[in-house]
N, C-alpha and C positions, 0 to 999 in steps of 0.2 A: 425874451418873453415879457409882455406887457403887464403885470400888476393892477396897481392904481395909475390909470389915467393922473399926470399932473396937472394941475389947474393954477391960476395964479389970481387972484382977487374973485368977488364974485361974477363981476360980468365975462369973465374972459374963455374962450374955448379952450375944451380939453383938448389935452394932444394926445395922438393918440399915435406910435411906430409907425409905415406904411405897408412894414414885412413883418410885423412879430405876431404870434399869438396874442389870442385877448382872452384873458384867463376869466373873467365877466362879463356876460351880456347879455342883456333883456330889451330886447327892441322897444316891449310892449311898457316898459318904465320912461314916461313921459321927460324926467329929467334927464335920464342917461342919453334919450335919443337927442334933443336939443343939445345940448351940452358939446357933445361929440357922435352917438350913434349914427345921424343922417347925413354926416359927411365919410364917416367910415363904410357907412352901405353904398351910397352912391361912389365914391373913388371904385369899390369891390365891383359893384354894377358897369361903369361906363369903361374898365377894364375890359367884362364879363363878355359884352355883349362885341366888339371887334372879335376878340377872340372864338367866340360860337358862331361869327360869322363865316372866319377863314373855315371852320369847321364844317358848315355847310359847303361850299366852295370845293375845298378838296374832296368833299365827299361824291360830290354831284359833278367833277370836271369832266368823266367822262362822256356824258352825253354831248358837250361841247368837241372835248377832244376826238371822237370815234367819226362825228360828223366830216374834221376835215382829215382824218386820216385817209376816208372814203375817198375826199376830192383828191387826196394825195397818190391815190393808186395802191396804200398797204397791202400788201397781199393776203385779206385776208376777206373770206365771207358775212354776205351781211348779217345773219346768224351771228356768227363772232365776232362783230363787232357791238351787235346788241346784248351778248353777253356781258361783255366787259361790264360794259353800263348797272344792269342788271347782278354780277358779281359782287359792286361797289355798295348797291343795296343792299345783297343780303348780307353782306360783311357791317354796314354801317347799323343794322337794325339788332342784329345778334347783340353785337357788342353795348348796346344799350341797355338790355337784360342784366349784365355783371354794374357797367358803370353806374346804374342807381346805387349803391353801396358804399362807392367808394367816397363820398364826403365823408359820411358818420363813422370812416375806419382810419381813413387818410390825412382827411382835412381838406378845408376848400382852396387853401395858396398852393399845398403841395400837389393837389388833385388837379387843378387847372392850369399850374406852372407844365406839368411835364405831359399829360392830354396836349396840349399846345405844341409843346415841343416834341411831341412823336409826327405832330403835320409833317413835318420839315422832311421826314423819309419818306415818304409818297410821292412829295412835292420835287424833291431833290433828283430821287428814282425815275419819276415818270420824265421827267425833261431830258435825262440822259439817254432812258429809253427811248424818247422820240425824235434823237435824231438821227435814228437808221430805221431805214425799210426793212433792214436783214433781219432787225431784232426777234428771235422769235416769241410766240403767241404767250407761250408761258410763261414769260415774264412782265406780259403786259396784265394777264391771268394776276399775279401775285401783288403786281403793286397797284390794282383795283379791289385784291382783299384788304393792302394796308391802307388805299384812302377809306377803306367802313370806317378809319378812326377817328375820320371827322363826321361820321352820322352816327357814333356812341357818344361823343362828347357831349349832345345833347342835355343826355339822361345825369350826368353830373352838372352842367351846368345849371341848370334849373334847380336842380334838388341845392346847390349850394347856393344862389342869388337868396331862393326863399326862406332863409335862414337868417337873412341881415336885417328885412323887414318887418313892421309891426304885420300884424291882420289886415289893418284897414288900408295897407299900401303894398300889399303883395301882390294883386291881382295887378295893379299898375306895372310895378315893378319886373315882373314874370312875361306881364306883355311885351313890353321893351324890350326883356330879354330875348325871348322868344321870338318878336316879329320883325325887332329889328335882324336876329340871327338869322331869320328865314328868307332877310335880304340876301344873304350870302347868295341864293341862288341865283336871283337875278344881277346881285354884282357880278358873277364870275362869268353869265352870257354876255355881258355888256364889253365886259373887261380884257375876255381869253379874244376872239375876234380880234379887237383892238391889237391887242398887243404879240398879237401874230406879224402884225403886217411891219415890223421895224426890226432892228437888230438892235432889241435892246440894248444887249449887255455885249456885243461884239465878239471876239474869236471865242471867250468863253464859253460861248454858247454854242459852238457849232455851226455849219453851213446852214444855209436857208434849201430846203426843198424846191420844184417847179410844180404850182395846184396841175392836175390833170383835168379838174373841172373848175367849173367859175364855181365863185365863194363870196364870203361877203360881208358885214360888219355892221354896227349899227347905223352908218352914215353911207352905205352905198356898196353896189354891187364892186367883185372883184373878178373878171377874168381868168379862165385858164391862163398858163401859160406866162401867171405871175407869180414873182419870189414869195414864198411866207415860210415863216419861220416858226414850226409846230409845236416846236420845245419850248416856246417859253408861256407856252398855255399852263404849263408847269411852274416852270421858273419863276414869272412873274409874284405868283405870291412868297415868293422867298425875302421877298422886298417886305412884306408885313408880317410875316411870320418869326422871323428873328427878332426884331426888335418888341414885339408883340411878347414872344417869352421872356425877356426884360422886363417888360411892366407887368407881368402876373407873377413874379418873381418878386420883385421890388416894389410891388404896388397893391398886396393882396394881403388878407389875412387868414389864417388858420381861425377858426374859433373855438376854443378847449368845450367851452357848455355844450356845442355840439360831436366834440371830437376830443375827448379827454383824453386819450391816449395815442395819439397817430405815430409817438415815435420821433429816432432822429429823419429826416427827411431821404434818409437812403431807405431805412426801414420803410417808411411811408412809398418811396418809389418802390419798392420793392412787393408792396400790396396791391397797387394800382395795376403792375405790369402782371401779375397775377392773374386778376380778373382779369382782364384784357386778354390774356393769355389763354382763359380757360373759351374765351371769346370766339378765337381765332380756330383754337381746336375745334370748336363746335363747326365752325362755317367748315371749316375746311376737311372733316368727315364727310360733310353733307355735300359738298360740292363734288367731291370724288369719286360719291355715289352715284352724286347726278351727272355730273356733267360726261359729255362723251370721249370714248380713248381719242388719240392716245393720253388725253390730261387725264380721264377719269375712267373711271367704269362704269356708266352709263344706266345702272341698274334699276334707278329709281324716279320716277317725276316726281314735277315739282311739289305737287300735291301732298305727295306724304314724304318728301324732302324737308319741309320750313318745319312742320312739328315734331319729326326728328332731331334737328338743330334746337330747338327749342327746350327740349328735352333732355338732351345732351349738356346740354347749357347748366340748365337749372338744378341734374344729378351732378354736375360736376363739382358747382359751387356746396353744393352738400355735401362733397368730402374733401374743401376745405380745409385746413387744422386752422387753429383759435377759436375761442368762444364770444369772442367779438362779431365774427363773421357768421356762424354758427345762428346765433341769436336774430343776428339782421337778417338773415333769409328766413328762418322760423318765423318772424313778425309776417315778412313778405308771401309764405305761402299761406297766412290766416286768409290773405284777401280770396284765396281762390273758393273759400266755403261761401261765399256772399253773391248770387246769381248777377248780381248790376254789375259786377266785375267784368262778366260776360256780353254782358249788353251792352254797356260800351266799350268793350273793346270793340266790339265790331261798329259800335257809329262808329268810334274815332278811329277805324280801316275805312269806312266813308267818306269820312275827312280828310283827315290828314295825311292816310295812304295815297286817296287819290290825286290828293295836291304835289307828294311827294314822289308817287310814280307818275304825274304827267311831263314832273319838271324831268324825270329821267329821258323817259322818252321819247317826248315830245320833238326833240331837235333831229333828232335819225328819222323820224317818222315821219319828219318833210323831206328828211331830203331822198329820202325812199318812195314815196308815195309820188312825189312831183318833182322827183330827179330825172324820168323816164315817164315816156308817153306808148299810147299802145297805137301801132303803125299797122294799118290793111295792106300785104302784098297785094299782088297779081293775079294770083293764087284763089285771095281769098280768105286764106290764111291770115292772121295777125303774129304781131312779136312785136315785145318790149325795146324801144332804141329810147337815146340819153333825150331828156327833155333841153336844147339847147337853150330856152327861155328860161327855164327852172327859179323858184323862187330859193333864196337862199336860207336853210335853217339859223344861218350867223347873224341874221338881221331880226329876222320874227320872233324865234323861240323865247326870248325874255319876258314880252310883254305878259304872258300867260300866269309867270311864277309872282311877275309885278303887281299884277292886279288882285291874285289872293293874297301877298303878303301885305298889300296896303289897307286893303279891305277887312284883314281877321279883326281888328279891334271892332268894328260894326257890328260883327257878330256877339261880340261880346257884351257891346250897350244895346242891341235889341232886345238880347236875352235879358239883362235886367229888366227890362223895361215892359216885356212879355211874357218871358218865361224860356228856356234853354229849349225846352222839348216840341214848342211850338214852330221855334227858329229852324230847327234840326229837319221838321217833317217839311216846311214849305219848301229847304235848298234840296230835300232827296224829290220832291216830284222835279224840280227841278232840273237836278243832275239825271234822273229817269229819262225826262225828254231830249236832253242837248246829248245825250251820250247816244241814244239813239238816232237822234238827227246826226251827228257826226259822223255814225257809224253808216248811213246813207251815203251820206255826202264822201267818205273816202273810198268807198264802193263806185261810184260814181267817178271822181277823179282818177282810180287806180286801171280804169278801163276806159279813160276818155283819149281819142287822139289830140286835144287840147285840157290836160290837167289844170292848168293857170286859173281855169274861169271858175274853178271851184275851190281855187287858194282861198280865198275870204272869207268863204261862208264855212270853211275848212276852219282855219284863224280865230274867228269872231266867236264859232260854237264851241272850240275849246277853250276861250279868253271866259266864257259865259262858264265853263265848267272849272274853273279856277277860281273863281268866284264866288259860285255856291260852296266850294268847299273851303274854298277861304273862309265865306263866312262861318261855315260850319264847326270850322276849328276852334271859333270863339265861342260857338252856342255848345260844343262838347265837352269844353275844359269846365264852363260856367256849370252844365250842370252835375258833371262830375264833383264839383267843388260843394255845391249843395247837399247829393245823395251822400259822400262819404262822411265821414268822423275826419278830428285833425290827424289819429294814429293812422287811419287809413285812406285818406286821401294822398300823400304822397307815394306811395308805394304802389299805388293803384295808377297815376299819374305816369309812372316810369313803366308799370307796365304794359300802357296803353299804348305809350307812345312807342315803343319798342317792337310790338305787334304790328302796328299799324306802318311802321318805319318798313316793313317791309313790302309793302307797296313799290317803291324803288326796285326793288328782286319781280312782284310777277307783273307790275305793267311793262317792262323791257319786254320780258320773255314772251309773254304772251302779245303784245301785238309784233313785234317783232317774229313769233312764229307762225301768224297768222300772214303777214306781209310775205313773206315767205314762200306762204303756199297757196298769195294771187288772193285771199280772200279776209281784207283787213278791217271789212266791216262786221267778221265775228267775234272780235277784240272786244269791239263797244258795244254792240249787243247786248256781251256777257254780262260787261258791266252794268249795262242796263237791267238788266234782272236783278244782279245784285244790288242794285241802289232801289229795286222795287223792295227786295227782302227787306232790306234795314228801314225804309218805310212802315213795311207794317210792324217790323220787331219795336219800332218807337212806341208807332201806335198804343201796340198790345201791353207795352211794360210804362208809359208813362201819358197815355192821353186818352184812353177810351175810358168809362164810365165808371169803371170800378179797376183804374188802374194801380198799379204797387205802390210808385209815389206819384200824383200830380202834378207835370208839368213843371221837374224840377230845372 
């Protein structure tokens, strides 16, 4: 445990542990940060932000991994394979709801050491699972609820980076975190592909599969009828993820003024895995309800599924025992008497949902849509055969996640520059019209005898819808940061994002149920209306004449 920082003459830097508690700290004190503060937040930060990445990554593998299971022949329908996908959402969105908490009870080295180090079961899991066809469905079910735990990690990492910073470099610093993490997506489309086509790690790994259908990579098409190796779409991150829990381990701090009491580090693992735990329960009621025998009982849509889960969640953490925890949710339900709590929760399902349910997906959803062409018999009749030209989901699907995650910081310097609420209304007419135009346009490909001629304009209008809500994700956090207090803007922050996280759960299922049944231009429609709604709820709550707050 750190003390007093030693120093040695006047000019000299403090030193400061790279693993102990800091029993003091005040960002906002001009000497402490010079001195030593701005090296200690940034080592915490350039940690922070790999590690939220691999978070993303495992969270989101499945829409990469389901794709080439498809090419691989699994015996399984396309329904459940967009499950899975879908699964990984609602598992990674729930689990965001407990993980706000756990810095201010845990601490931020023990909280991101062992988040981290639960990747490695998913990761470990899902590789051994893929290399059999036999494997059955429930078990590929269970280890896309355990990868939700890289789309909770989120909600603690953020809440712990904003702790190390003054005010006037948090919004910097939270970007970083946050956008660079949201690379993870497009790392893991770039990288799962890649690292299909080698044997990386040799007998270890298991046999290589034969693709049933051509596949394909960032650098070019792949053939049926070629080796790849499925499992190390999993594997792979094993190579960052171990040494990764090394450096949040070794290279992180606790800080006491935030977390005065976290305990020995078992106790503190032992609170983490808690919530997480009450996490799991929640998804996993609600999935049982929903989803169909023989995994579930089938009893409920999705509809009044997620606020069940939600619900579950939030009575569970309330009978908790300690008064530490007790306290932190009590602060947590103040935000719910405050209507902006409501209102952005649903921009930020505009946002960030949609950016986070396109990145799900989006990759099944080509290879669905423009895997197969619609063929006129003899007859007269049509029917669905394999699109042999087909474009590959393994080459396209990245660029979509790439362009909003490059793009959020814009969103965030126009809104200073304009105003958040401004930014917000111009990307929803926006996303109103490319979700409708898309929703044409797959209409259109889903019943052409040549799908191909409308890959692009397919491509380009969801690259456009990645975009807008990239930006949007800068103009929602900005003005959320405005409307709230410092007491409740983080709380509000986690529970936005958590709501909204679950975008990953109903864009799978619902275009995926719509593909399904021949008609996948009522997916985007829908969204279409919904991005009309949150349109005018901006409006009505921050831009018309006599609004609550102007254009924060």
């Amino acid at each position: 445990m750190v003390t007093h920082p030693a120093s040695r003459g006047k000019d000299r830097s403090t030193i400061v542990a790279a693993n102990k508690d800091i029993e003091r700290w005040d960002p906002e004190d001009e000497k402490q940060w010079e001195s030593f503060g701005k090296r200690v937040a940034n080592r915490n930060l350039w940690i922070s932000i790999p590690a939220l990445l691999c978070g993303f990554v495992i969270w989101l593998m499945w829409g990469m991994i389901t794709v080439q299971m498809r090419n691989l022949g699994f015996p399984f329908e396309d329904t459940e394979l967009f499950t899975l996908t879908a699964i990984a959402g609602l598992s990674g969105a729930t689990l965001r709801i407990p993980a706000s908490f756990m810095i201010r009870i845990a601490g931020g080295r023990n909280t991101i050491f062992l988040t981290t180090s639960l990747l490695i079961i998913p990761a470990l899991g899902t590789g051994l699972a893929l290399q059999s066809q036999e494997t059955p469905l429930w078990v590929f079910q269970a280890l896309a609820l355990l990868s939700g735990i890289g789309g909770g990690n989120f909600a603690c990492s953020m809440s712990n980076i904003s702790t190390f910073f003054p005010k006037r470099q948090q919004g910097l610093a939270l970007g970083l975190n946050a956008g660079l993490g949201n690379f993870g997506v497009t790392t893991m489309q770039i990288v799962i592909p890649l690292a299909m086509t080698v044997g990386i790690f040799g007998a270890l790994a298991g046999d290589p599969m034969v693709l049933e259908r051509a596949s394909g990579t960032l650098i070019g098409r792949i053939e049926a009828g070629t080796e790849t190796f499925i499992q190390n779409a999993a594997f792979v991150w094993l190579l960052l993820l171990v040494p990764l829990a090394f450096a949040t381990w070794f290279g992180m701090n606790n800080l006491r003024t935030i977390t005065p009491n976290p305990g020995t580090p078992f106790a503190a693992f032992g609170k983490i895995l808690a919530l997480y735990g009450i996490g799991f329960i929640a998804a996993a009621i609600g999935l049982y309800l929903f989803l169909p025998p023989p995994v579930g009982l089938g009893l409920l849509n999705m509809w009044i599924t997620l606020p069940l889960i939600i619900l579950i969640t939030l009575g569970l953490m309330r009978l908790m025992p300690g008064e530490e925890i007790r306290h932190n949710i009590k602060k947590q339900f103040a935000i719910f008497r405050n209507k902006h709590t409501w209102s952005m929760t649903v921009l930020y399902i505009l946002t960030f949902g949609s950016f986070i349910g396109f990145s799900a997906a989006l990759p099944l959803s080509i290879e669905v849509i423009f895997g197969s062409l619609m063929e006129t018999l003899p007859d007269g009749t049509t029917q669905r055969v394999e699109n042999p030209n087909a474009p590959s989901a393994l080459t396209f699907a990245w660029m979509g996640p790439f362009v909003g995650a490059l793009i959020r910081p814009v969103g965030g310097w126009l809104s200073d520059k304009v105003g958040g609420s401004i930014v917000t209304q111009a990307i929803s007419v926006v996303m109103v019209i490319a979700s409708a135009a898309v929703g044409w346009v797959m209409m259109m490909a889903y019943n052409s005898p040549d799908p191909n001629t409308w890959f692009w304009p397919f491509l380009l209008l969801f690259i456009v819808l990645f975009a807008a809500s990239g930006i949007g994700n800068g103009s929602t956090f900005r003005t959320v940061g405005v409307i709230f207090d410092q007491h409740q803007k983080g709380p509000v922050l986690g529970w936005t994002s958590a709501v909204a996280a679950y975008g990953a759960f109903i864009a799978p299922r619902v275009m995926g149920e719509q593909i399904e049944a021949g008609t996948p231009e009522l997916s985007m429609y829908g969204f279409a209306i919904f991005y009309a709604l949150c349109l005018i709820l901006n409006w009505w709550f921050y831009l018309r004449k006599n609004a609550y707050i102007k254009n924060p």
